[in-house]
C-alpha positions in Angstrom: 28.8 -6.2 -9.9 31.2 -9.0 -8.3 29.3 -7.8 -4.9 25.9 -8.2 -6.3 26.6 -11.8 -8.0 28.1 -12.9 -4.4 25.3 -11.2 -2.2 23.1 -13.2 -4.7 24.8 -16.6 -4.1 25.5 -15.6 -0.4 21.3 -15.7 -0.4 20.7 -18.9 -2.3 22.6 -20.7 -0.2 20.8 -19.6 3.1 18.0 -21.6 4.4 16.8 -18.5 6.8 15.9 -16.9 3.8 13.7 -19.5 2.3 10.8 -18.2 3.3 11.3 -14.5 1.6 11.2 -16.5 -1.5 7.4 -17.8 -1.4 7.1 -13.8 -1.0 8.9 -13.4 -3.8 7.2 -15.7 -6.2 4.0 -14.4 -5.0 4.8 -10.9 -6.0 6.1 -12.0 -9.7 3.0 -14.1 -10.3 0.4 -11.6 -9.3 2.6 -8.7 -11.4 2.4 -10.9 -14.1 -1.2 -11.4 -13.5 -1.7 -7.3 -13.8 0.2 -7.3 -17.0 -2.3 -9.9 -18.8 -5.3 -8.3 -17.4 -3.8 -4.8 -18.5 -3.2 -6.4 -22.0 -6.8 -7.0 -22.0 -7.5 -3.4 -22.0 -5.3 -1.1 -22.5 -2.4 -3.3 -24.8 0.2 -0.8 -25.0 0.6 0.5 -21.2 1.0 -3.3 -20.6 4.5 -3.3 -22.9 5.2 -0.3 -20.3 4.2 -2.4 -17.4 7.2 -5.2 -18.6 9.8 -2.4 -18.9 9.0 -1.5 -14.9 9.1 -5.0 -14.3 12.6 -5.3 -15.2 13.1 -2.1 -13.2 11.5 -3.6 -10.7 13.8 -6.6 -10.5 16.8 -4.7 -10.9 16.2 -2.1 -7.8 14.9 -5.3 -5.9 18.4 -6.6 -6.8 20.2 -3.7 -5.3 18.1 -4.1 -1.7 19.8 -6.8 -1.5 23.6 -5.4 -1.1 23.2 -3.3 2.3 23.1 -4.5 6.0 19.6 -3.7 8.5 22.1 -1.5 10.0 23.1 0.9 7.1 19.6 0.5 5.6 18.3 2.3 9.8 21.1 4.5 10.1 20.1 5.8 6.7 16.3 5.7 7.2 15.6 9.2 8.8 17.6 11.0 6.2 15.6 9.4 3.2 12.9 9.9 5.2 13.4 13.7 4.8 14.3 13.8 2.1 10.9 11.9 1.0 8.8 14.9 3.1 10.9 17.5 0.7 9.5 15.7 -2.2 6.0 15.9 -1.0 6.7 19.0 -0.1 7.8 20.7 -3.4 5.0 18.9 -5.0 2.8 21.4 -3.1 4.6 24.6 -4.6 2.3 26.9 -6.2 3.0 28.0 -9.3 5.1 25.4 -10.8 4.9 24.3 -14.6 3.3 21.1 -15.3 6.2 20.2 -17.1 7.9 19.5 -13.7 4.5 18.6 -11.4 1.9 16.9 -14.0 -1.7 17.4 -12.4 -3.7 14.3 -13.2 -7.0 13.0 -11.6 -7.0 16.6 -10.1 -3.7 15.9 -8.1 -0.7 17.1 -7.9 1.4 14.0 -7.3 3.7 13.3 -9.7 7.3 14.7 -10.3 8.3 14.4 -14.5 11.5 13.2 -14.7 11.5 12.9 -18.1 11.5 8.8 -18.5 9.2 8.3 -16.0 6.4 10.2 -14.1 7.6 9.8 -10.2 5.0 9.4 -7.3 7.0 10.5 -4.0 4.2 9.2 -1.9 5.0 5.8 -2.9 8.2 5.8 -1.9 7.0 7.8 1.4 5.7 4.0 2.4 8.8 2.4 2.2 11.0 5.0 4.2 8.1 6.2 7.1 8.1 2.1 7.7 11.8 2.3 7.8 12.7 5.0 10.2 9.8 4.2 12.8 11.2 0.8 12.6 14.3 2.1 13.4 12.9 4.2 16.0 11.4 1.8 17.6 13.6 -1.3 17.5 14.4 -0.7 21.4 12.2 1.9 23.2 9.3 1.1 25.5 7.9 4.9 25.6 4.9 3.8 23.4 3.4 1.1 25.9 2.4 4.7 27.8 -0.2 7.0 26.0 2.4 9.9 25.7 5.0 7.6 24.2 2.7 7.0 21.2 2.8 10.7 20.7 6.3 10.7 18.6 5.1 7.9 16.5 1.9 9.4 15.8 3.5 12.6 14.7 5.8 10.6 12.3 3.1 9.5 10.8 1.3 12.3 10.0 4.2 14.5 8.6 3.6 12.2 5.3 0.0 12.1 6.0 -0.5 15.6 6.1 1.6 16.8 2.8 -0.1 13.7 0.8 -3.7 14.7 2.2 -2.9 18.2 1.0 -2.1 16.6 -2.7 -4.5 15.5 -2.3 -4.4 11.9 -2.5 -6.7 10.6 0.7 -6.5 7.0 -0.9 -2.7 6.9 -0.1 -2.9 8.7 3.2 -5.3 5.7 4.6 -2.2 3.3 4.0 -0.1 4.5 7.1 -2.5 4.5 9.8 -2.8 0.8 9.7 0.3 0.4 9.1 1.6 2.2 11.8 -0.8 0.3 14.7 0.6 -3.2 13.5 4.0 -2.0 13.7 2.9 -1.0 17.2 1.7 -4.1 17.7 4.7 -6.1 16.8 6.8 -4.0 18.5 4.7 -4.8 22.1 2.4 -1.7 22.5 -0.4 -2.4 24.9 -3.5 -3.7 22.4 -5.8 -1.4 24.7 -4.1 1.8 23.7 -4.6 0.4 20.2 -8.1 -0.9 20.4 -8.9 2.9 22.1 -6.8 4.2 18.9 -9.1 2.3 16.5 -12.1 3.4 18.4 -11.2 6.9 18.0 -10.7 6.8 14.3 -13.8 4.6 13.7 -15.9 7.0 15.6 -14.5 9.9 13.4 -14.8 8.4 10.3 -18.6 8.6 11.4 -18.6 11.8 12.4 -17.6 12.8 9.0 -20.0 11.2 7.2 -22.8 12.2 9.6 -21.3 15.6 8.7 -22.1 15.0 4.7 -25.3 14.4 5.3 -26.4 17.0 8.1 -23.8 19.4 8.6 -25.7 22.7 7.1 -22.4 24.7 5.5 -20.3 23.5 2.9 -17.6 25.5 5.0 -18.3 22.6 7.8 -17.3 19.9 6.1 -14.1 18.1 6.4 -13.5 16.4 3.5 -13.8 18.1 -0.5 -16.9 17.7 -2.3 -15.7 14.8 -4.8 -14.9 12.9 -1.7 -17.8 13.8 -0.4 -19.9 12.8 -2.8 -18.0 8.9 -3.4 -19.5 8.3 0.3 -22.8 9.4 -0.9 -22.7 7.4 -3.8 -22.1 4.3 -2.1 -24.3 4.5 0.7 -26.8 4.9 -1.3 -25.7 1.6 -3.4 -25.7 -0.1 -0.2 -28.8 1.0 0.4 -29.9 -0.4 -3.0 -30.8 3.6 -4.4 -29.8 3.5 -7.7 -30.4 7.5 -8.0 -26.4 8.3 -8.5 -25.7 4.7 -10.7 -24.8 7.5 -14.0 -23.4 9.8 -11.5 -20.9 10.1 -8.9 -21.5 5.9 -8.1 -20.9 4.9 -12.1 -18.0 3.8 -11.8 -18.5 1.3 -9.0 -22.0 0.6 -10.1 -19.7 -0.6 -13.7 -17.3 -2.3 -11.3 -20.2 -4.7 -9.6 -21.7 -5.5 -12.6 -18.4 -6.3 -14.4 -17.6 -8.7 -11.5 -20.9 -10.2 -11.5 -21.0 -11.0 -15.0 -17.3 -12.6 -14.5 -19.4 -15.5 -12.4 -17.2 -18.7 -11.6 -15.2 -19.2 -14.6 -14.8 -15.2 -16.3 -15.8 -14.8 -20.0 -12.0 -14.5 -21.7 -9.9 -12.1 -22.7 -12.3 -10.8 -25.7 -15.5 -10.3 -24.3 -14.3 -8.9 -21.8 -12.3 -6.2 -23.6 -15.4 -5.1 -25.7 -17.3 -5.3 -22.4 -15.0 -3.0 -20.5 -15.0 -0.5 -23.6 -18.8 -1.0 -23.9 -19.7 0.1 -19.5 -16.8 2.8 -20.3 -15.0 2.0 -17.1 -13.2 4.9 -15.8 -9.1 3.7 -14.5 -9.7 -0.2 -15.7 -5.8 -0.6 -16.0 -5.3 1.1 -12.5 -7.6 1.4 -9.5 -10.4 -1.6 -11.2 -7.9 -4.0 -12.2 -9.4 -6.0 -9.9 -12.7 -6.2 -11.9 -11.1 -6.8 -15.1 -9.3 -9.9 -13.5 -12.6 -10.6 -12.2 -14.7 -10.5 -15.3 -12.2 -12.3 -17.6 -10.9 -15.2 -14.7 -14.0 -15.2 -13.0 -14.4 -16.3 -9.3 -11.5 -18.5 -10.2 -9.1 -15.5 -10.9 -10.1 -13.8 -7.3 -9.6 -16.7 -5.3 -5.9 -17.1 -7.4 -5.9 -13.1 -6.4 -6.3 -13.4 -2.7 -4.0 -16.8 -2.4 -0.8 -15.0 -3.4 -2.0 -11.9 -1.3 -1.9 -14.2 1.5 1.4 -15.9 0.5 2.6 -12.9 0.8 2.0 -11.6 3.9 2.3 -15.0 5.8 5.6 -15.4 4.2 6.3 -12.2 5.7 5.1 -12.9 9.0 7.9 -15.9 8.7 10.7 -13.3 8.3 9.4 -11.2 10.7 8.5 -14.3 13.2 12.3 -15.6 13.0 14.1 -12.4 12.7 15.9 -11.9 16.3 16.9 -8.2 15.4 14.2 -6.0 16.4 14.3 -3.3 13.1 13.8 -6.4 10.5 11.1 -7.4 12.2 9.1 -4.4 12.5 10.1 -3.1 9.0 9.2 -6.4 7.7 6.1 -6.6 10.0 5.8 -3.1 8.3 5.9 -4.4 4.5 3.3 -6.7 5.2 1.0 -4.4 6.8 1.0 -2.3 3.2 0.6 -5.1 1.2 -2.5 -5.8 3.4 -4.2 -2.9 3.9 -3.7 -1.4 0.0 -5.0 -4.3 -1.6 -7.8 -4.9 1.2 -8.9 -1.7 0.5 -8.5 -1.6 -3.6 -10.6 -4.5 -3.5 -13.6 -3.6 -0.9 -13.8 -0.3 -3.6 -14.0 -2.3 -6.4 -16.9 -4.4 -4.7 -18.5 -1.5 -3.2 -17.9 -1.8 0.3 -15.5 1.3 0.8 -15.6 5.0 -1.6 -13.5 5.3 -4.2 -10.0 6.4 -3.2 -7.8 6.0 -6.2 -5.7 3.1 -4.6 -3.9 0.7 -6.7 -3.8 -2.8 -6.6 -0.1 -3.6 -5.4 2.2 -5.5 -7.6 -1.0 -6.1 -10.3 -2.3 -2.3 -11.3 0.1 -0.1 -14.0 2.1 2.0 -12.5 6.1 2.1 -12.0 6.5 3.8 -9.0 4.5 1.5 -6.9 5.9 -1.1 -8.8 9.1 -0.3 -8.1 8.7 0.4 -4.5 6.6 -3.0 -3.6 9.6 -4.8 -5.5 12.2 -3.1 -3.2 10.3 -4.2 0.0 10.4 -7.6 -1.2 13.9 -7.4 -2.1 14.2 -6.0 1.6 12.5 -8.9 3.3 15.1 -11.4 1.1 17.6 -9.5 2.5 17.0 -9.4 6.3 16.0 -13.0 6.3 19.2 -14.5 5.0 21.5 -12.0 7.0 22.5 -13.7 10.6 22.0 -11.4 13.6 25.1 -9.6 15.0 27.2 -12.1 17.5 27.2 -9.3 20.0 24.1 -7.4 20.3 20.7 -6.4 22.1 18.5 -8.8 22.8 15.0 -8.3 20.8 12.0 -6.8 23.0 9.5 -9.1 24.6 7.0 -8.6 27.0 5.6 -10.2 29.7 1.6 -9.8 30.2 1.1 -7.0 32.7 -0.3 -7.9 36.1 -1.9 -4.4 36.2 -3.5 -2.1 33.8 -1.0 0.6 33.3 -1.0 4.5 31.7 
């Protein structure tokens, strides 16, 4: 405890680290935002959300103790020990008393006080060991050097697909490239990379609509039938608005009725219970802030999201040791990409994926794990580098095109 309260005052009374704490305050005030707009409709899994607040704060307190070093000489062993989570989830034949199935998934561990999601806590530890993997190698600027990264990422990727839980599994990808970035990977291997992916994620849906076999098909008929849905909404079809696109057909007009100023806490309660939309506390929290704050309470939303992640950037920016930067370069990149995609479902631009919203929708495990990256990021930024120790990588442009 004595080690914690001096850690604690150690970190006050840094100036490096002032900068973690606009991250900080951003992440309490939109969490505290999620717990008024879960109050609104659903007021007893908002007492829960306090309780994993506190929890929150207290395993954020704890990530403050070790040094970057012991937190990346540790990072491949909680790494595996993450995959062996996601692994036993994937047992056949277990009782549901030990892996819950909910929202057809099999994602959850029971332990009793809480309902653990190891594919939350697979974020935090794949950003940690590639971080640590690639604090000093250059083997990725070269097409075959991305090979070993790639495969890192897909060991997670491939037991939470199985799940399955594609929603979480679209987190690492981009997470991964601008950890690459940072780290000084050539931006045409990653501009190729992105190609690549872009030009399979049409493939795939080409394949919904014109492969001739279910057998061809890639991804599961649910999923298949969310890209369907909102194509068709862009496409202003209303045809599956009961269907498989009712609950972001709800969502829309929630938001829309929300206009500048939102309609309150009341109305929209009975308006919510009224449309009957499915997962308002989790994946549409968005819309309920929405529809109760308005345009107001979006533009409040995205302001701390960006707090966030340019307070981040900060750390990152300033940090001479190589592994804070790209794990904190890292924490940003999830922050970014879950709540850019929990949002662009709740307006319609992307298919449902079951995302949360991060620090704002119920849940403790994602809760607890967003908390422990920010308590992280306080902690690399008021450490002081090593006197005696490897310079950080930089690179110079390239005078040629290389491999």
């Amino acid at each position: 405890m004595n080690t914690l309260a001096n850690r604690c005052m150690d970190i006050l009374r840094s100036t490096k680290g002032r900068g973690a704490w606009y991250a900080l305050g951003g992440a309490i005030a939109l969490t505290w935002i999620g717990i008024e707009a879960i109050r609104t409709v659903a007021p007893d899994h908002a007492s829960k959300q306090i309780v994993w607040f506190v929890v929150s704060l207290v395993v954020m307190a704890m990530c403050l103790l070790p040094r970057p070093r012991v937190v990346g000489l540790g990072a491949y062993a909680l790494l595996v020990v993450t995959l062996l989570l996601l692994g036993f989830l994937l047992i056949p034949g277990l009782p549901s008393a030990v892996v819950p199935r909910g929202r057809g998934t099999t994602a959850w561990l029971d332990l009793q006080i809480m309902h653990f999601q190891p594919s939350e806590l697979a974020k935090l530890t794949f950003i940690l060991a590639m971080a640590w993997y690639l604090r000093f190698r250059r083997t990725y600027r070269q097409w075959r050097g991305l090979l070993i990264p790639l495969g890192l990422m897909l060991l997670p990727v491939g037991l939470i697909v199985r799940q399955p839980d594609l929603g979480t599994a679209m987190i690492f990808a981009p997470t991964l490239l601008v950890m690459l970035i940072a780290a000084g990977a050539r931006l045409w291997h990653i501009g190729v990379l992105v190609g690549v992916g872009a030009i399979a994620t049409v493939v795939i849906v080409l394949m919904i609509y014109f492969a001739p076999n279910v057998a061809d098909q890639i991804l599961r008929p649910h999923q298949q039938d969310r890209f369907r849905g909102m194509i068709s909404q862009i496409q202003g079809d209303g045809r599956y608005d009961s269907s498989i696109s009712f609950q972001q057909n709800k969502s829309m007009q929630l938001i829309g009725a929300g206009q500048f100023f939102g309609m309150g806490a009341e109305k929209t309660a009975k308006l919510i219970r009224w449309h009957g939309l499915p997962e308002a506390r989790n994946d549409m929290i968005f819309t309920v802030i929405v529809a109760r704050w308005g345009l107001i309470g979006a533009f409040l939303i995205f302001t701390l999201y960006l707090l966030i992640i340019v307070s981040m950037s900060f750390v990152a920016g300033r940090s001479k040791d190589p592994f804070v930067r790209l794990a904190v370069v890292g924490f940003g990149g999830v922050v970014f990409s879950q709540a850019s995609i929990n949002i662009a479902v709740a307006i319609g631009l992307l298919p449902v994926t079951g995302i949360t919203l991060p620090f704002v929708s119920y849940g403790g495990s994602s809760l607890v794990i967003m908390f422990a990256m920010i308590g992280l990021t306080i902690n690399f930024a008021s450490l002081r580098p090593p006197i005696v120790s490897r310079p950080s990588f930089e690179f110079d442009p390239p005078t040629t095109v290389g491999a």
